[in-house]
C-alpha positions as CSV (number, residue, x, y, z in Angstrom):
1,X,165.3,58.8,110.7
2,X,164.3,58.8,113.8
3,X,161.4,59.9,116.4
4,X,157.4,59.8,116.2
5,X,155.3,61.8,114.5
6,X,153.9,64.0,117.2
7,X,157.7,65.1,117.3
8,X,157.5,65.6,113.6
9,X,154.5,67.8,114.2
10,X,156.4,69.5,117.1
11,X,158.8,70.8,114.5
12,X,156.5,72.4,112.4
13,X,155.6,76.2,112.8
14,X,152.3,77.0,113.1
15,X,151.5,78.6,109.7
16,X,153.5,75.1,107.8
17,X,150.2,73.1,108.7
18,X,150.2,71.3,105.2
19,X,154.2,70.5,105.6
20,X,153.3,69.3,109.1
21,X,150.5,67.3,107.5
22,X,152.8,65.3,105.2
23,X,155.5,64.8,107.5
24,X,153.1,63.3,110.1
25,X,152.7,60.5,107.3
26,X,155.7,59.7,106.5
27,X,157.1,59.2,109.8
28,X,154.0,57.2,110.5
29,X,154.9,55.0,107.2
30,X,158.5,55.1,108.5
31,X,157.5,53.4,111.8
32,X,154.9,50.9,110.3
33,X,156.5,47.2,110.5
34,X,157.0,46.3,106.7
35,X,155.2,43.2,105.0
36,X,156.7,40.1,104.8
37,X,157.0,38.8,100.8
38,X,153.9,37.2,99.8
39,X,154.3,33.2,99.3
40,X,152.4,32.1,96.4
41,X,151.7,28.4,96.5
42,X,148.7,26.5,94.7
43,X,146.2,27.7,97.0
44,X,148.4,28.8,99.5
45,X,150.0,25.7,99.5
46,X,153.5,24.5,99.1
47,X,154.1,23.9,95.3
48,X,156.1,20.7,94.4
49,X,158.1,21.2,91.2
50,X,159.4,17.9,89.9
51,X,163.2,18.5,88.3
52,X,163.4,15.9,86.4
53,X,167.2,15.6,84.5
54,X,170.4,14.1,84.3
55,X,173.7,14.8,86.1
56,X,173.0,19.2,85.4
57,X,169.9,18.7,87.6
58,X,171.4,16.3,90.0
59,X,174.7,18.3,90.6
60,X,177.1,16.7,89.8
61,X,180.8,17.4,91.5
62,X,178.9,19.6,94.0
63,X,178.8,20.0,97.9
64,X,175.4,19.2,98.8
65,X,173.6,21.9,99.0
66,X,175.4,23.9,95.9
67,X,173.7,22.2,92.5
68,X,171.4,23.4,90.9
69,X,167.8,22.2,92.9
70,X,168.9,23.6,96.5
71,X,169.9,26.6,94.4
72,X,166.8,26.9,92.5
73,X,164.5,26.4,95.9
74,X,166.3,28.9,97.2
75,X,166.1,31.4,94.9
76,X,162.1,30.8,94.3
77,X,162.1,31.2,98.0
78,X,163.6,34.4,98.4
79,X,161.3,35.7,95.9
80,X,158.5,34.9,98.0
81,X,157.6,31.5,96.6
82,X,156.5,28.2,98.6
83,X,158.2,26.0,96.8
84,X,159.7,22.5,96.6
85,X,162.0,21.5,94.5
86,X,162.0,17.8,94.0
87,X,165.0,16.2,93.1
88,X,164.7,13.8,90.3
89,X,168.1,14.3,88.4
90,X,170.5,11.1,88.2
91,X,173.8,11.6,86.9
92,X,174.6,10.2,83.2
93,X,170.5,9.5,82.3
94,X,169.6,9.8,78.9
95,X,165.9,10.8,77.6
96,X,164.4,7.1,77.7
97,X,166.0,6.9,81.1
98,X,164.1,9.7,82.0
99,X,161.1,8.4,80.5
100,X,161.9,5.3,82.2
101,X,161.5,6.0,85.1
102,X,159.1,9.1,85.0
103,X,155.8,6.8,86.3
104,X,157.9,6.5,89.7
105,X,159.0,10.6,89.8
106,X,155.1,11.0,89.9
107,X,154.6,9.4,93.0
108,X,155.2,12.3,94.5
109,X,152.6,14.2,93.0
110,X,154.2,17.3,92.1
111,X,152.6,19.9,91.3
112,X,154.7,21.4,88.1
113,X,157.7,19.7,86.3
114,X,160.8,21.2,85.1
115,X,162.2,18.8,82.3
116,X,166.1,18.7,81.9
117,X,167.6,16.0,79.6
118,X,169.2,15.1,76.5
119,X,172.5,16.4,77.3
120,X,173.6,12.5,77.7
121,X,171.9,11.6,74.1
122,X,174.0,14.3,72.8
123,X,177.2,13.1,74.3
124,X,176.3,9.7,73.0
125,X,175.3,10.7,69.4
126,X,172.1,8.9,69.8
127,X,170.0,9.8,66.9
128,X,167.8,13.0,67.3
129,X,164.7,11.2,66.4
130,X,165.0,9.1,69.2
131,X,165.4,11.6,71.6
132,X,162.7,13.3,70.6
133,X,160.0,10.6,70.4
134,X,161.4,10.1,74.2
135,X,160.9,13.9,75.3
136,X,157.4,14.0,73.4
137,X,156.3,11.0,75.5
138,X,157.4,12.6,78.5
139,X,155.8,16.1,77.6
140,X,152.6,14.1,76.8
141,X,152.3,12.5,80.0
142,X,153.0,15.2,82.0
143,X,150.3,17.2,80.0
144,X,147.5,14.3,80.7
145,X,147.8,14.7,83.9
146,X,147.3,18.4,83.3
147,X,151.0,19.0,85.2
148,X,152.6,22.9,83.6
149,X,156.0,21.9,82.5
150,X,159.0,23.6,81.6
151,X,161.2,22.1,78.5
152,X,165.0,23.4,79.0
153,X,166.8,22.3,75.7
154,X,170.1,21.2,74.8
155,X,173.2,21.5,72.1
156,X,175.0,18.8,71.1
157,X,178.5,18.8,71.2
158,X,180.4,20.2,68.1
159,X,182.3,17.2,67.3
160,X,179.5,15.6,66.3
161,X,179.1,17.8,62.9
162,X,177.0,20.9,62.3
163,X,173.9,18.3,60.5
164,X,173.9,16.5,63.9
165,X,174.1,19.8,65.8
166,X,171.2,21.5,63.6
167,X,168.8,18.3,64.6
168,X,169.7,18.0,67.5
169,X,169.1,21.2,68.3
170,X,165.7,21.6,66.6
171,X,164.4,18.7,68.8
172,X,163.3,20.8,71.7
173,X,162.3,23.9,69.9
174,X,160.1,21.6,67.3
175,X,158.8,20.0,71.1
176,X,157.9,23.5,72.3
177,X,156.7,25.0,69.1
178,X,153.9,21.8,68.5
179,X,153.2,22.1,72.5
180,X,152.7,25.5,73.1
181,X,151.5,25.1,76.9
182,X,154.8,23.9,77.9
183,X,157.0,26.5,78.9
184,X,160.2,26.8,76.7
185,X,163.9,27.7,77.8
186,X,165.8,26.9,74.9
187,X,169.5,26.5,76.3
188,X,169.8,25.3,79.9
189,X,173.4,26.1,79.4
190,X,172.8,29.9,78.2
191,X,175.7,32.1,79.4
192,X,177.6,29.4,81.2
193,X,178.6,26.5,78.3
194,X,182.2,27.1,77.4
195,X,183.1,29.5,80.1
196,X,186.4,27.8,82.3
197,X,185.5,30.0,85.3
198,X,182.2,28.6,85.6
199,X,182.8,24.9,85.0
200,X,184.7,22.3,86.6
201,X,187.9,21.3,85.1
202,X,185.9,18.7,82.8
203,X,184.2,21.1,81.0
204,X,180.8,20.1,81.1
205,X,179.7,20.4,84.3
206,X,179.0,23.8,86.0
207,X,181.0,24.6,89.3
208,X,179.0,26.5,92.1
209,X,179.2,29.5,90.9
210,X,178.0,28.4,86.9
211,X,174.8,26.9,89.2
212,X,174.2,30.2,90.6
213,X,174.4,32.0,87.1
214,X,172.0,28.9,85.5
215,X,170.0,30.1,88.1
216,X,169.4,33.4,87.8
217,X,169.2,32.9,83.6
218,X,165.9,30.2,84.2
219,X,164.7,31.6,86.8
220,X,162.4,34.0,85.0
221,X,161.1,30.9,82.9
222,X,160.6,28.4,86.2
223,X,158.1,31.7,87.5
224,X,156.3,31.9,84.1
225,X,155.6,27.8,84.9
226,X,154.6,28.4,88.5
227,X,152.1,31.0,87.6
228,X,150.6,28.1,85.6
229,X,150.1,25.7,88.7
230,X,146.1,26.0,89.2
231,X,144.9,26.8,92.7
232,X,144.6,23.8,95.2
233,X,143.8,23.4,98.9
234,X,146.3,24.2,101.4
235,X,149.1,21.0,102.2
């Protein structure tokens, strides 16, 4: 549509004043300059969301720029989000690597933490237990220093037997159900384990386009947890 609204007006008989009326404001909305998406940050501030995970976070067998944080930041950006996603994944960790080395992933003082491991445990057939005492530590940690987290669980492969699968399992939504502030997504996999178009050829590992549908799946979750982040100052 085009032309102002006194043109709109122009069109308009005489006796159509209340037609004329309305179509004076909507080509005044028409013309208006639309607003931008508004970014919500912790006080208007940029948010930095700490992924902490193993090779899924870190992208493994991707162009940079194609795994899964760069995808993530991008999406929370287009939704109006000022975000950062901080990459803390490394390829092949475990849950007491993660733990390991959580003390130096703070350094960066994020803001929220999305928590993605125990794929490798899995793999491993590291005892369930184990896995879990690891994850609680990290969950606790996070939680005393009053940082909203995100717990995205894992299966364990099926060669393993369904007793180990069924523990395994349970670990994360036993985690979640005894923490109830932390936000829970229970497969990080969910619609894109077991599908050969959106893997690479090893079967594990999601290709671009299985980033892009792990995406869209949490993202819903990863804006629960950034409505959590209190208000802070600007920076």
């Amino acid at each position: 549509m085009s032309g102002s609204a006194s043109e709109c007006h122009a069109a308009v008989a005489p006796d159509n004043g209340r037609r004329a009326i309305l179509l004076s404001i909507l080509a005044a909305a028409l013309a208006r300059p639309r607003a931008a998406p508004a970014q919500r940050g912790a006080g208007g501030g940029q948010i930095r969301l700490l992924a902490l995970g193993d090779s899924l976070t870190a992208g493994y067998g991707l162009p940079a720029g194609q795994g899964f944080v760069p995808r993530l930041e991008a999406a929370l950006r287009a939704r109006g989000h000022n975000v950062r996603v901080l990459d803390a994944g490394v390829s092949g960790d475990t849950t007491a690597g993660g733990l390991a080395r959580l003390d130096w992933a703070l350094a960066e003082q994020p803001h929220a933490a999305l928590v993605e491991l125990g794929g490798n445990d899995g793999l491993r057939g590291l005892p369930p237990r184990d896995s879990r005492a690891n994850l609680a530590a990290i969950l606790d940690k996070l939680a005393a220093r009053n940082i909203p987290t995100l717990l995205a669980g894992m299966v364990a492969p099926p060669n393993l037997g369904t007793e180990y699968g069924r523990e395994f399992l349970a670990t994360f939504a036993d985690l979640a159900r005894e923490r109830p502030q932390v936000v829970f997504y229970p497969f990080f996999l969910d619609g894109v384990a077991a599908d050969p178009a959106l893997n690479q050829p090893d079967g594990i590992h999601p290709n671009a386009r299985g980033v892009e549908e792990v995406v869209r799946r949490i993202l819903p979750a990863v804006e629960t947890l950034l409505a959590r982040v209190p208000a802070a100052p600007a920076g």
